[in-house]
N, C-alpha and C positions, 0 to 999 in steps of 0.2 A: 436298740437291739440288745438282748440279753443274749449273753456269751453263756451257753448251756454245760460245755466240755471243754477242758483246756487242751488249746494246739498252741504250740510252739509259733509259729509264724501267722497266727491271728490278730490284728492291730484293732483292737477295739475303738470305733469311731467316736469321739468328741461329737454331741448333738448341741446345736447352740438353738438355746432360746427362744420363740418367735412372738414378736412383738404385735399384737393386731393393731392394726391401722387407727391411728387419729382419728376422733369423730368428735364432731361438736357441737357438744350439747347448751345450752343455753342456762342450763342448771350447775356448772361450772364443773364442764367435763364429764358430770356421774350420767350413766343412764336414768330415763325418766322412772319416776317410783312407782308400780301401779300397784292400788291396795288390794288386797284378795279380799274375797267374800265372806270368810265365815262371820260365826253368830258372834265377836268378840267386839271383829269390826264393827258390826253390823248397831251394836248395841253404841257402842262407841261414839261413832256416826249421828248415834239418834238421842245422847245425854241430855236431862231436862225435858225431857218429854215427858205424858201422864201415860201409864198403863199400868194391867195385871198382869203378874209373872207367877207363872205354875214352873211349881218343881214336885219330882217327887222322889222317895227314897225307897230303894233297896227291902229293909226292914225298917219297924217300927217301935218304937218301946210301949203304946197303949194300939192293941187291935182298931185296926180302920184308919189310924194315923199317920196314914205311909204317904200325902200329898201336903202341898201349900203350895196357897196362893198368899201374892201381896202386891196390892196397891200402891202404887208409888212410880218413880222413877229411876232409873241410872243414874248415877252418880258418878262412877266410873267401870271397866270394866277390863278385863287384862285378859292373859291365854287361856288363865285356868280359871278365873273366876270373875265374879258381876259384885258389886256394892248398890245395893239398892236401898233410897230411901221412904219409908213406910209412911205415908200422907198421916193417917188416925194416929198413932201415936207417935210419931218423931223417933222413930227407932230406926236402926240404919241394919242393914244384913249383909256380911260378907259371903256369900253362897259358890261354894264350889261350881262351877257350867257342868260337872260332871251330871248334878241333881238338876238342871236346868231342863225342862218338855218343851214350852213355847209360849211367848208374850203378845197380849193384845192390845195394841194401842190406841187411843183415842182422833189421833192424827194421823197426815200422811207420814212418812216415814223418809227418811234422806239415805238415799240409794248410792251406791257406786257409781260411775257415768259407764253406760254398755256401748258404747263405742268404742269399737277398735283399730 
């Protein structure tokens, strides 16, 4: 409780701490970890796999150059960006997820579990 105006004979109360309850988890104590879905994960999930990845950009510096595509796979991929490796020439692409559209793959793909 916030004390707003000062009174003389107001004893502002001591609040102690509250402890939630013991549970136990099998995972030593932590709650279990469920992974969220985005495209970070998702890519993550799915490393070594073959597909096409479209990106495309904002502007361009030659008209009509404002997309790419590349062939390859995930290598790895973080919050803000995908490393992709390029099959035809062994070139590897750090590519921001911001310029990321969406990738098609050759396989099924390894999902999150949708039970809850």
């Amino acid at each position: 409780m916030n004390q707003y105006y000062w009174y003389p004979g107001y004893q502002q109360q001591q609040q102690q701490p509250t402890t939630p309850p013991a549970t136990t988890y099998l995972n030593g104590g932590r709650p279990p970890f469920r992974e969220e879905s985005y495209i970070e994960n998702i890519l993550r999930l799915n490393r070594g796999k073959i597909g096409t990845f479209n990106f495309s950009f904002e502007s361009a510096i030659e008209a009509g150059k404002n997309t790419l595509s590349i062939r390859g796979m995930v290598e790895a991929a973080g919050r803000d960006h995908v490393i992709i490796s390029e099959f035809q020439t062994g070139r590897r692409y750090l590519m921001p997820m911001i310029y990321f559209d969406y990738a098609v793959f050759d396989e099924e793909l390894n999902y999150f579990n949708q039970q809850t």
